[in-house]
Backbone as CSV, one residue per row, in Angstrom:
resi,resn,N_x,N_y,N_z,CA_x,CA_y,CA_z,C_x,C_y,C_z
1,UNK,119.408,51.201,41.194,118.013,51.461,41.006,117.860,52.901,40.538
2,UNK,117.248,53.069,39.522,117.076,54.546,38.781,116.352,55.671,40.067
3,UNK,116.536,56.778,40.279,115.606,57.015,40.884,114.631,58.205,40.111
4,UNK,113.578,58.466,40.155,112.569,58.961,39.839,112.823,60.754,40.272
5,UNK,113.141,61.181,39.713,113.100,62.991,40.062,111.451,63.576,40.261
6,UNK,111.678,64.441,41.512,110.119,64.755,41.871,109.975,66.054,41.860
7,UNK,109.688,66.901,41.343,109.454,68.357,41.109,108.789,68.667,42.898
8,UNK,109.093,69.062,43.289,108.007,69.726,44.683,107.384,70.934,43.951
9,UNK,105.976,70.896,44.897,105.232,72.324,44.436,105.607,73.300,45.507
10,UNK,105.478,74.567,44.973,105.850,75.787,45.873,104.572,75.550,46.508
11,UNK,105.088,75.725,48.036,103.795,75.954,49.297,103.781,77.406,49.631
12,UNK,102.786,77.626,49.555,102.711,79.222,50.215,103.578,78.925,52.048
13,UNK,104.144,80.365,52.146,104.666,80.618,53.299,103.581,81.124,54.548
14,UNK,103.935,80.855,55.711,102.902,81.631,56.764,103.559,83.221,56.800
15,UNK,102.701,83.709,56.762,102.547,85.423,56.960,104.148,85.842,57.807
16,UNK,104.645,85.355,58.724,105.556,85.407,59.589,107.060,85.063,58.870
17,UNK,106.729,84.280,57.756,108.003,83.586,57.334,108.126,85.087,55.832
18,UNK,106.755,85.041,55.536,106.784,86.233,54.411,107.882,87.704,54.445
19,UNK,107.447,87.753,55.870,107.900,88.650,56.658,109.068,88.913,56.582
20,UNK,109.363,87.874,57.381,110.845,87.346,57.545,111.807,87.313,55.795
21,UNK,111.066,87.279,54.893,111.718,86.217,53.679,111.899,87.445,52.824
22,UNK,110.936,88.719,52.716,111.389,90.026,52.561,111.908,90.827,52.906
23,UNK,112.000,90.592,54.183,113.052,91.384,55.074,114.840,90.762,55.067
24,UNK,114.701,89.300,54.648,115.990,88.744,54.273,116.613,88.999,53.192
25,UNK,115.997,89.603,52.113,116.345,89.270,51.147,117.170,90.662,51.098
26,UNK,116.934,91.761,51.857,117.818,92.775,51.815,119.398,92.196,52.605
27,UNK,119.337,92.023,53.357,120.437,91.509,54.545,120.403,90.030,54.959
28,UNK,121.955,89.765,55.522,122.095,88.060,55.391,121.281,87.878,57.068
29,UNK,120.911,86.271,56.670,120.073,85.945,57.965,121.122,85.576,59.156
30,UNK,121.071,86.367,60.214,121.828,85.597,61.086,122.159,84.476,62.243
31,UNK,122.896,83.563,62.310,123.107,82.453,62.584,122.177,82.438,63.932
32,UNK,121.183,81.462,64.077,120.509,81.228,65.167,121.426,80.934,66.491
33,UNK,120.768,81.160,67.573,121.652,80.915,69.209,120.713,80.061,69.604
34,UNK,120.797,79.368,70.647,119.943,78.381,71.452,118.980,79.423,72.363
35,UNK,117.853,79.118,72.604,117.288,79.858,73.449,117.901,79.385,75.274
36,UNK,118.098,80.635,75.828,118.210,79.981,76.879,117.616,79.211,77.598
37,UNK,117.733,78.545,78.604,117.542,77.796,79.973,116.307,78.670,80.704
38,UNK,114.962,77.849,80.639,113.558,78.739,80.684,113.946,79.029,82.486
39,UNK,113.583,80.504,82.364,113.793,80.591,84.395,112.989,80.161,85.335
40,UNK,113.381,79.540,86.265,112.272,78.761,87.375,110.958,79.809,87.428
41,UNK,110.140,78.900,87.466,108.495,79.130,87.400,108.490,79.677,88.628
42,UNK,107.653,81.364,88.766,107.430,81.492,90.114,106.694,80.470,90.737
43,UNK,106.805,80.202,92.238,105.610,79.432,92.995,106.314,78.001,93.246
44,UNK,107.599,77.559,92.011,108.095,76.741,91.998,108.754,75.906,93.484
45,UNK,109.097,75.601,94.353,109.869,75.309,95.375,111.126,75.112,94.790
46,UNK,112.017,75.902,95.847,113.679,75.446,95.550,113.885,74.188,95.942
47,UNK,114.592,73.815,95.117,115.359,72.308,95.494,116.849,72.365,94.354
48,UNK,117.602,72.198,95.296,118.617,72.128,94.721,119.405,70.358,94.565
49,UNK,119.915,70.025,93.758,120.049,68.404,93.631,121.171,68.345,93.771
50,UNK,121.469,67.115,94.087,123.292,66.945,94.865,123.673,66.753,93.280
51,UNK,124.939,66.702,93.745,125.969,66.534,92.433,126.859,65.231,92.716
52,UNK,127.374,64.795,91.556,128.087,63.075,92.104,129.086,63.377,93.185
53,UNK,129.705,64.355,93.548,130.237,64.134,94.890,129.630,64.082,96.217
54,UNK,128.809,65.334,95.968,128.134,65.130,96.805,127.477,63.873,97.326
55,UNK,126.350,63.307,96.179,126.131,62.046,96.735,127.003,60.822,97.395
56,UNK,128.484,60.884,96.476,129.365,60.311,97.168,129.450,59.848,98.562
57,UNK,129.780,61.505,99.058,129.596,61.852,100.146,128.816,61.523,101.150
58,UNK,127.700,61.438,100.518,126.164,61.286,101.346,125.622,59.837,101.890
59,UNK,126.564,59.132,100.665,126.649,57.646,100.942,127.930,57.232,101.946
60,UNK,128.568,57.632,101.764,130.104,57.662,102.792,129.080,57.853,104.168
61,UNK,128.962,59.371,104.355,127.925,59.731,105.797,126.944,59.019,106.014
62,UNK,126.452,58.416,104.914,124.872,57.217,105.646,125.653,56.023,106.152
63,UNK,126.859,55.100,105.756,127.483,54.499,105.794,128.250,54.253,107.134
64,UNK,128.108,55.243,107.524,129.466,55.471,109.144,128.096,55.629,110.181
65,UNK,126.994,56.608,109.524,126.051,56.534,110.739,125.374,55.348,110.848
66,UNK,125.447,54.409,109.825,124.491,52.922,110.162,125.904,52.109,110.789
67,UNK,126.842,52.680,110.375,128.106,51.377,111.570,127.996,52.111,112.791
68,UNK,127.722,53.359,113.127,127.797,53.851,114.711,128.862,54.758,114.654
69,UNK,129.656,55.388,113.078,130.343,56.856,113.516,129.355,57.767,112.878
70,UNK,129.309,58.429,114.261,128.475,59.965,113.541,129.482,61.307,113.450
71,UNK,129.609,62.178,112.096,130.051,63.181,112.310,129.451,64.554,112.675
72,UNK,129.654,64.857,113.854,129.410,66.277,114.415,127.616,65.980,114.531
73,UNK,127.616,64.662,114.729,125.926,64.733,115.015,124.778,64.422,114.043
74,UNK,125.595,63.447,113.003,124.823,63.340,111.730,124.530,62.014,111.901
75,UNK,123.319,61.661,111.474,122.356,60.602,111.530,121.578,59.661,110.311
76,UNK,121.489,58.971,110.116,120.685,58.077,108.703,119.501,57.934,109.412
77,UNK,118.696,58.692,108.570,117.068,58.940,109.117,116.457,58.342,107.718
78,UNK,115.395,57.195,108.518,114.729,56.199,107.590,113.174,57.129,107.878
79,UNK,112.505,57.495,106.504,111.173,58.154,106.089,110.710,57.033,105.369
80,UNK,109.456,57.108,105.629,108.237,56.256,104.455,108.213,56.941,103.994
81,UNK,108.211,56.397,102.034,108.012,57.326,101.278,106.603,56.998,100.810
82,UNK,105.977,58.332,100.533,104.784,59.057,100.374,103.784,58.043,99.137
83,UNK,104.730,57.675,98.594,104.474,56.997,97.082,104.397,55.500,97.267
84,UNK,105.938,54.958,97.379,106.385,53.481,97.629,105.644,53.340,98.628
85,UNK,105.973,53.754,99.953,105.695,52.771,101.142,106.914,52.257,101.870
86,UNK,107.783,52.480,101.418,108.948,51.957,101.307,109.563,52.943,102.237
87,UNK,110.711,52.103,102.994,111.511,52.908,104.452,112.540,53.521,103.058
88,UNK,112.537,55.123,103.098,113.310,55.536,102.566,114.843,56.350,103.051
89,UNK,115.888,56.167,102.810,117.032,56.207,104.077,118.285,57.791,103.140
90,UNK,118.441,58.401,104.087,118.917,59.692,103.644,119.643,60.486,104.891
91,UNK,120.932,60.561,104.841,121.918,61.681,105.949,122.110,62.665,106.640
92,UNK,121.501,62.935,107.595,121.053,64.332,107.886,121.738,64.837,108.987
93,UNK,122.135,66.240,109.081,122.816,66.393,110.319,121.148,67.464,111.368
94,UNK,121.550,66.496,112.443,120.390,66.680,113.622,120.804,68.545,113.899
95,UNK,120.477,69.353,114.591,120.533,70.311,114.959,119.835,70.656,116.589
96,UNK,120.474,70.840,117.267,119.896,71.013,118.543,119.909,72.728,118.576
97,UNK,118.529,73.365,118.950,118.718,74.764,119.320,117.902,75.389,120.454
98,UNK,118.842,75.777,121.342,117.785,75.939,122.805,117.070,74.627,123.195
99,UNK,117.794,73.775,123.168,117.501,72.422,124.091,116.507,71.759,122.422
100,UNK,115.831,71.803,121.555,114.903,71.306,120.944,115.663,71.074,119.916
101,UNK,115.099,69.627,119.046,115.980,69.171,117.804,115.402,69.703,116.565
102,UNK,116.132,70.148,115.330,115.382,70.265,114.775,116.269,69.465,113.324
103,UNK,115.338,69.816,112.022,116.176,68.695,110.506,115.790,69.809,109.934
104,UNK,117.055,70.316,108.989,117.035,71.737,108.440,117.107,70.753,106.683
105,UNK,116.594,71.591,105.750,117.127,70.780,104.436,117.412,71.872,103.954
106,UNK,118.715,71.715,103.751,119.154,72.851,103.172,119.329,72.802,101.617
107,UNK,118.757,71.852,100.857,118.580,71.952,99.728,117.489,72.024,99.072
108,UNK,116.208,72.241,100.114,115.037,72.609,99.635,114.471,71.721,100.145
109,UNK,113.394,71.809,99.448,111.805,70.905,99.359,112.422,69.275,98.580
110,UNK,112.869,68.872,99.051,113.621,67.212,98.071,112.452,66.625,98.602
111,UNK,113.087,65.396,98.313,111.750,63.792,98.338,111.488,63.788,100.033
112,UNK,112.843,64.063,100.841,112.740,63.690,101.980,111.822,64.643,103.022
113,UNK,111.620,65.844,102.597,110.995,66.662,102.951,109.490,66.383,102.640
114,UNK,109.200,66.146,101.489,107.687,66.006,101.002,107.084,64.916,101.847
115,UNK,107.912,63.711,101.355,107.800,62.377,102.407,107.679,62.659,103.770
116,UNK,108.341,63.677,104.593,108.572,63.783,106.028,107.131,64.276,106.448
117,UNK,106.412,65.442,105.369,105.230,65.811,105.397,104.363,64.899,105.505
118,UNK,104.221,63.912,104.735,103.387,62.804,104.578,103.168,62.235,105.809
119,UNK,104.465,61.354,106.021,104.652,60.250,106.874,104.265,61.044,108.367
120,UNK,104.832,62.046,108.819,104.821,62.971,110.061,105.683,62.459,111.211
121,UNK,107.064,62.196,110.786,107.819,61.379,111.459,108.711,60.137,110.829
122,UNK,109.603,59.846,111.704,110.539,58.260,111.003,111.227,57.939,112.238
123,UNK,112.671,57.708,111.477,113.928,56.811,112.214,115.133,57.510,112.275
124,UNK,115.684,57.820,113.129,117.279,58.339,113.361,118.059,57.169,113.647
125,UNK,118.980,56.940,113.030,119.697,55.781,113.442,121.510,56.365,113.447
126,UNK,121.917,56.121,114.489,123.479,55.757,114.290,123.773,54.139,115.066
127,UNK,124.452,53.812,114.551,124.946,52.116,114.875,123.339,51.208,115.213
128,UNK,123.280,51.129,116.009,122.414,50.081,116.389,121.227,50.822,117.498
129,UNK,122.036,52.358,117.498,120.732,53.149,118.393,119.965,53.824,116.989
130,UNK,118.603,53.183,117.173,117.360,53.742,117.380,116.532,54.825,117.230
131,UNK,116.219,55.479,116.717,115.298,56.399,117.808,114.263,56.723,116.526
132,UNK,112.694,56.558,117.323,111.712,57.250,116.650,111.279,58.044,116.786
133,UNK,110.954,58.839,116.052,110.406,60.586,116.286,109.398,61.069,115.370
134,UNK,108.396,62.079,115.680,107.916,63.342,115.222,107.876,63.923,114.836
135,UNK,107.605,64.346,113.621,108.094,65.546,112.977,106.969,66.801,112.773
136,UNK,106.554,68.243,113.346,106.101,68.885,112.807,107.005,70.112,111.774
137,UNK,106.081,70.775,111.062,107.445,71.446,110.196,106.608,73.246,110.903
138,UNK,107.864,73.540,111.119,107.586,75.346,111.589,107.271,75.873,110.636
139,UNK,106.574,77.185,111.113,106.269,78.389,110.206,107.876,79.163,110.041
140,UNK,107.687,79.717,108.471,108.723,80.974,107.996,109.097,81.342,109.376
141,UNK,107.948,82.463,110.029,108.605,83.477,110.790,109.319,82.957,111.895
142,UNK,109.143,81.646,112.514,110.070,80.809,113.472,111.434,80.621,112.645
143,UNK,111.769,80.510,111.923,113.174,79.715,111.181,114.324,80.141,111.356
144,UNK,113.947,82.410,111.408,115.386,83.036,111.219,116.522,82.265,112.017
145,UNK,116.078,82.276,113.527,117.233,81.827,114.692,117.375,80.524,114.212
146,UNK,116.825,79.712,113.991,116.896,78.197,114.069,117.972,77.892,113.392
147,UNK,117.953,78.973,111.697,118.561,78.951,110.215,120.235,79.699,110.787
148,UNK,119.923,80.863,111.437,121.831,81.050,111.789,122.093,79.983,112.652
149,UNK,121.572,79.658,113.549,122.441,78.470,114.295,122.750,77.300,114.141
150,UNK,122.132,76.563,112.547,122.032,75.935,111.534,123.589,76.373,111.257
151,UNK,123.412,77.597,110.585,124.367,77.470,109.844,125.952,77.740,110.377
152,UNK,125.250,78.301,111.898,126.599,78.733,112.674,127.429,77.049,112.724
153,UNK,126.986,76.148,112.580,127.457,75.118,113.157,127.899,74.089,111.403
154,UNK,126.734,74.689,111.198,126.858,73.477,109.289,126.919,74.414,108.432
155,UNK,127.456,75.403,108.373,127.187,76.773,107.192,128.593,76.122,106.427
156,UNK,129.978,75.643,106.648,130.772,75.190,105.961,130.310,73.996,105.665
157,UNK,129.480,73.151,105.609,129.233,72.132,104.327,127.880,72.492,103.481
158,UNK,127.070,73.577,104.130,125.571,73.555,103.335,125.460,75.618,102.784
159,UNK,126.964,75.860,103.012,126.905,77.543,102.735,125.892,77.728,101.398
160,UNK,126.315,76.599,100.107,126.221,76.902,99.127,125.046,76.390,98.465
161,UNK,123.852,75.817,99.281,122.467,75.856,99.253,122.058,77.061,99.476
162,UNK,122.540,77.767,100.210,121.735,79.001,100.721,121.709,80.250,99.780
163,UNK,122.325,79.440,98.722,122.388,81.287,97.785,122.754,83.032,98.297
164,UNK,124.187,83.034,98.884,124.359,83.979,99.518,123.890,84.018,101.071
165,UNK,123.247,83.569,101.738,122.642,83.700,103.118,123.497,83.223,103.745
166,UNK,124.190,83.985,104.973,124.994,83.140,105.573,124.544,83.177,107.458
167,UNK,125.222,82.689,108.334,124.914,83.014,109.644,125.158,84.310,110.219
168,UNK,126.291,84.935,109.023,126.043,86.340,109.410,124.837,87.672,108.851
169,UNK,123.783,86.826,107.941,123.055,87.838,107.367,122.287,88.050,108.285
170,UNK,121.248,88.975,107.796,120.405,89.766,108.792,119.392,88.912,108.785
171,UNK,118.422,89.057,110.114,117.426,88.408,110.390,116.246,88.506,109.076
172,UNK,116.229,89.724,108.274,115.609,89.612,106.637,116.093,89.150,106.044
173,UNK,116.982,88.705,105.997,117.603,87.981,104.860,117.444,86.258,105.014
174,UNK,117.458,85.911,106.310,117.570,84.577,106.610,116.154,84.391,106.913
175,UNK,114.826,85.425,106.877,113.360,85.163,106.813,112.982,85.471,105.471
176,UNK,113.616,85.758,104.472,113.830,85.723,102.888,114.437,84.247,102.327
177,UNK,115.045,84.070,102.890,115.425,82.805,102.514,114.132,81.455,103.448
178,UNK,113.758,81.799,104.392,112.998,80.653,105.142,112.035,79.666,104.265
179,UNK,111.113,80.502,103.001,110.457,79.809,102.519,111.391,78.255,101.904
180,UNK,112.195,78.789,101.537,113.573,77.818,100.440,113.704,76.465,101.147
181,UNK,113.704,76.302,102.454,114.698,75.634,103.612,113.730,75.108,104.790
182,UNK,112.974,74.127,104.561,111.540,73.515,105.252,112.684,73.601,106.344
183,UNK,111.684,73.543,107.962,112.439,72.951,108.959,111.558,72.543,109.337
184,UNK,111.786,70.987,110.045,110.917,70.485,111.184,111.662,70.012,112.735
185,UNK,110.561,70.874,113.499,110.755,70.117,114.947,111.016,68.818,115.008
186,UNK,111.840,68.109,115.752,111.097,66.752,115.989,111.183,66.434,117.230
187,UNK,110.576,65.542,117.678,110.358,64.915,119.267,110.625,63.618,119.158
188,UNK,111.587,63.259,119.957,112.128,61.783,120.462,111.130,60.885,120.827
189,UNK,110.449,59.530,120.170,109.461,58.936,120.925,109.731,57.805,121.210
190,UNK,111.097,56.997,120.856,111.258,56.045,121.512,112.620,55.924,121.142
């Protein structure tokens, strides 16, 4: 099929490209870079997202706490989610401090946290025990102690949520970090 040759008309340039198109013509243009990776929006909430091992993992640990092995106190806690309605099921290690329980997320503000807000409570389950509970979530300035003894106990599997914070930082540093790392009380209700 023949094809038809089409002359294009010259379009004027925008003021910016003019710019640009006189200023090129002295020196070669150089090769564009990608813009980086835009930086988290202040105001944003941290949440950090598992990675395929992790989840691995997370399924392994929901897995042993619904047959009845718990490690070091870790539990499959069923939340209504906020949206569905739906019993939503996720691995958590319980934390006892000064006699009171508490659920640290050490990867931020996730689904299970928002949901936990919602719902105000769920399900702890290992094997075939039970238990329903309460959830209120503490203020920042409560967290520092809660957050080293958190981590005194889980700081080797959740060090690397914390962005540098460890059980040995200072009580500013681990009330610098508090906003990052919801905690809620909870109370045993059946």
């Amino acid at each position: 099929m023949p094809q038809t040759q089409h002359t294009p008309q010259p379009t004027p340039a925008p003021a910016s490209a003019q710019t640009q198109t006189s200023a090129s013509a002295s020196a070669p243009t150089p090769a564009r870079t990608p813009a980086p990776a835009p930086a988290p929006t202040p105001g944003t909430p941290y949440y950090r997202r598992s990675g395929a091992i992790s989840l691995r993992f997370n399924r392994l640990v929901g897995r042993l706490a619904r047959h009845g092995v718990s490690l070091l106190g870790t539990a499959e806690m069923s939340v209504r989610g906020r949206k569905s309605g739906t019993m939503q099921r996720v691995p958590v290690n319980q934390h006892v401090h000064e006699g009171t329980r508490y659920l640290v997320s050490a990867r931020g503000h996730s689904q299970w946290v928002r949901n936990m807000r919602a719902a105000g409570g769920g399900e702890l389950r290992v094997g075939r025990k039970v238990k329903t509970f309460t959830a209120t979530e503490i203020a920042d300035a409560e967290k520092p102690a809660v957050l080293r003894a958190y981590l005194e106990k889980w700081g080797w599997e959740v060090n690397q949520y914390f962005r540098g914070v460890t059980a040995a930082s200072s009580d500013d540093e681990l009330l610098a970090a508090a906003p990052d790392h919801p905690v809620f009380r909870i109370t045993l209700t059946g």
